[in-house]
C-alpha positions as CSV (number, residue, x, y, z in Angstrom):
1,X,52.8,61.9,96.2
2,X,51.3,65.4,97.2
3,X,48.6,64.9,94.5
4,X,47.6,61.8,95.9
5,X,47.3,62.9,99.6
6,X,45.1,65.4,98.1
7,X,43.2,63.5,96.3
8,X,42.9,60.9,99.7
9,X,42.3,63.1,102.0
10,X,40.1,66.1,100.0
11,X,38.6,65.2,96.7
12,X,37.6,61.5,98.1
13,X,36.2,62.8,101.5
14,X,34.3,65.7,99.4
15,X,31.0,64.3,100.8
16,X,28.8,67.4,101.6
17,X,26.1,67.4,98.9
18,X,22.6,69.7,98.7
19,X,19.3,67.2,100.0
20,X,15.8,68.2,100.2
21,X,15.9,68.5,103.7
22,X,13.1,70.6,104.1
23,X,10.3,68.0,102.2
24,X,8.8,64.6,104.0
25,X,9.6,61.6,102.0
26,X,5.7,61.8,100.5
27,X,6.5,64.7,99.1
28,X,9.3,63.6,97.1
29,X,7.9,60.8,95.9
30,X,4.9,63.2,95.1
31,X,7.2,65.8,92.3
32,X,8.8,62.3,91.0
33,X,5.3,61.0,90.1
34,X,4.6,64.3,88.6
35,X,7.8,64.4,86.4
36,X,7.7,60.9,85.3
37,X,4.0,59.5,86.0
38,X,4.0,56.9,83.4
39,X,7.1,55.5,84.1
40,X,8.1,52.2,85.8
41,X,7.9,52.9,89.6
42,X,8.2,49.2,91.1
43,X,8.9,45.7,89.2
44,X,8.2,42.8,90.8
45,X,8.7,39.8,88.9
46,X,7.1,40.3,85.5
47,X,4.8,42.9,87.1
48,X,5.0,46.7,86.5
49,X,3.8,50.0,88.3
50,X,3.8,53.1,86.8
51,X,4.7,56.2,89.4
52,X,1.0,57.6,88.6
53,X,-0.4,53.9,89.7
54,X,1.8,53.6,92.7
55,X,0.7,57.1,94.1
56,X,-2.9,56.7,93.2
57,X,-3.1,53.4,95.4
58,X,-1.0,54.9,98.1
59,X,-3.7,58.1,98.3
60,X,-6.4,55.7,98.3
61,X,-4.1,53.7,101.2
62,X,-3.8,57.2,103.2
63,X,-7.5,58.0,102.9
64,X,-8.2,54.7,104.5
65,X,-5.8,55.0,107.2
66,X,-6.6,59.0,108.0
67,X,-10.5,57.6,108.5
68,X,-9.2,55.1,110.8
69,X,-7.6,58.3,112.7
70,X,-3.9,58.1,111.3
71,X,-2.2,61.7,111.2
72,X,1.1,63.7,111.9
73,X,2.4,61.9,114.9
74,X,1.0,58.0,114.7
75,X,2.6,55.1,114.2
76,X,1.4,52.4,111.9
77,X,3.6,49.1,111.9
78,X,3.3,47.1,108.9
79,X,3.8,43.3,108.6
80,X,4.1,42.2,104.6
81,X,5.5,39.8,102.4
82,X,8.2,41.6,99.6
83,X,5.0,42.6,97.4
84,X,3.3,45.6,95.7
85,X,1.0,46.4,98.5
86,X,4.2,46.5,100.9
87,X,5.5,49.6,99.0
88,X,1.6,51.3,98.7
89,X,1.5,49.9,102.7
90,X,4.5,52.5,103.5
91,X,3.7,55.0,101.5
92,X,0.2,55.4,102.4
93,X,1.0,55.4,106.0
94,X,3.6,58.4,105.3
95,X,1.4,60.3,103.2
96,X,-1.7,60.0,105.5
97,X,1.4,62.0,108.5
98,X,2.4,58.4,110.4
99,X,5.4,56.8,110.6
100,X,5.5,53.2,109.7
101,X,7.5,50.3,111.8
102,X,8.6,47.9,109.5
103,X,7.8,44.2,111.2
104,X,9.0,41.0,109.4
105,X,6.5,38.7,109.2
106,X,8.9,35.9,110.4
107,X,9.5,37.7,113.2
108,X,8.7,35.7,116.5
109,X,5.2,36.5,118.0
110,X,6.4,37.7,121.6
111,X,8.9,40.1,119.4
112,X,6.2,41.7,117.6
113,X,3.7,42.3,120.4
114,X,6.4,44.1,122.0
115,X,7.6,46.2,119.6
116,X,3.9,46.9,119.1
117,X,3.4,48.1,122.6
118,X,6.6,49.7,123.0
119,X,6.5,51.7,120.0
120,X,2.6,52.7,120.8
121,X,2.1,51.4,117.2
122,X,-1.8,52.8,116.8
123,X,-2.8,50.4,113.7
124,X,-1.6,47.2,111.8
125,X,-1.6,47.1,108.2
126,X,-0.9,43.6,106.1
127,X,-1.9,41.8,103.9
128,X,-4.8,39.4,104.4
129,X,-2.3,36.2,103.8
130,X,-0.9,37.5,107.5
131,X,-3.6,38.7,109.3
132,X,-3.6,37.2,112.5
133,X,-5.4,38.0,115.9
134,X,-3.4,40.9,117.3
135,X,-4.7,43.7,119.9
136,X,-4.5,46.3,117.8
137,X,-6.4,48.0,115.0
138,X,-6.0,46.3,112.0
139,X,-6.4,47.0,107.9
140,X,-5.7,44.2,105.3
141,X,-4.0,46.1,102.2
142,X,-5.6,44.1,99.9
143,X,-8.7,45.5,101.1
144,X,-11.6,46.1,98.7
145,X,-12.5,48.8,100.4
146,X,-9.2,51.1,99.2
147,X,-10.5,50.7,95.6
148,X,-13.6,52.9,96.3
149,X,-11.6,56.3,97.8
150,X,-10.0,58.7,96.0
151,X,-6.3,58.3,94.2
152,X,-6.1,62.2,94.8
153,X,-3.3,63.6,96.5
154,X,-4.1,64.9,99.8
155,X,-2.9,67.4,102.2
156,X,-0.1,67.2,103.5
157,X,0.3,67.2,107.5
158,X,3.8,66.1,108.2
159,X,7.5,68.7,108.3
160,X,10.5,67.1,107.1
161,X,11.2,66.5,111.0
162,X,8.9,64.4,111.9
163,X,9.2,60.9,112.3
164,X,9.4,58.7,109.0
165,X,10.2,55.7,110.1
166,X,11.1,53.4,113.6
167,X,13.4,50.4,113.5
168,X,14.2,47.9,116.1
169,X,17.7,46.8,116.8
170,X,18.0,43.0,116.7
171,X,17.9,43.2,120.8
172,X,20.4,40.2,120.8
173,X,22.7,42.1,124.2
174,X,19.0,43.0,125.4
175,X,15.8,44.6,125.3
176,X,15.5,45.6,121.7
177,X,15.1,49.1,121.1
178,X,13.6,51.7,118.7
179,X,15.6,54.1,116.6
180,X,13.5,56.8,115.0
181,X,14.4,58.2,111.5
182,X,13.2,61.4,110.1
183,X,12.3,62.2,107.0
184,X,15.3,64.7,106.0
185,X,17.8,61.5,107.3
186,X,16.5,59.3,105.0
187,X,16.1,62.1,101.7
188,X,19.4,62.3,103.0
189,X,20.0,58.7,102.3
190,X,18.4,58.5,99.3
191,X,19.9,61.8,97.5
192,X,22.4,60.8,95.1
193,X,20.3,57.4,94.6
194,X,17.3,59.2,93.4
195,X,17.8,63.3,93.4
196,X,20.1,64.5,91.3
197,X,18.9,68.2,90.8
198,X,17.6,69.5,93.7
């Protein structure tokens, strides 16, 4: 019928919404733990983290990673079991103005070192369960040394078009290759997920 065409072909493909396109993903995460800071943030198994707790560990994270010369333009890759400190890893790598290259940590040796050189990765950050000898700067996050900085937020460095995040395809008709995501793609991404009032 003419109301169902109409419904097909306007109401259903009625995608455009409003995103914070003009805000880093730090940032966002930032006014949520502000709204909502006791909150459950993460679960994993019968563990809880409160927004406030999350962003207080991924400040301290940044601090770290900023003193090891992080800032708007690095990239950090990050190798990490499913775990708290993977989520504070990322984080803290956006809020101190890097992008982070997620790296499984079953990935094939010769596949990491290349991604690692390819992307021009300046630091490693895993947990101490993974470390492993690589030529590159590395920081366990399960460091004792993040408890002793600040869980302050910290200035911010990065626009909303700057790198977030750099994923490799799987390479399996090549050479794998990099594809670099900004932050207003992903708040895209993440918009009617998380932001509903923007």
């Amino acid at each position: 019928s003419k109301e169902e065409k109409h419904r097909i072909l306007h109401t259903f493909n009625d995608t455009k919404t409003n995103y914070p396109k003009d805000k880093p993903l730090h940032e966002l995460f930032e006014e949520q733990a502000v709204k909502t800071p006791d909150q459950t943030a993460l679960v994993f198994g019968a563990q809880r983290m409160t927004y406030r707790e999350l962003n207080e560990k991924a400040n301290q994270t940044a601090r770290l990673l900023r003193e090891k010369g992080i800032g708007r333009g690095s990239i950090v890759a990050i190798i990490a079991d499913r775990s708290f400190e993977m989520i504070i890893g990322i984080i803290g790598i956006l809020k101190a103005g890097g992008a982070y290259l997620p790296i499984d940590p079953e990935t094939p040796r010769d596949r990491i070192d290349y991604m690692l050189e390819n992307s021009g990765a300046a630091l490693l950050v895993t947990t101490d369960s993974l470390l492993q000898p690589f030529d590159i700067k590395t920081v366990d996050l399960r460091s004792d040394e993040l408890h002793l900085l600040s869980g302050e937020n910290l200035p911010r460095v990065n626009r909303s078009s700057d790198t977030a995040y750099i994923v490799y395809t799987s390479g399996s008709t090549g050479t794998p290759k990099g594809v670099v995501i900004p932050h207003y793609s992903a708040a895209r991404v993440v918009q009617n997920t998380n932001y509903i009032d923007i």
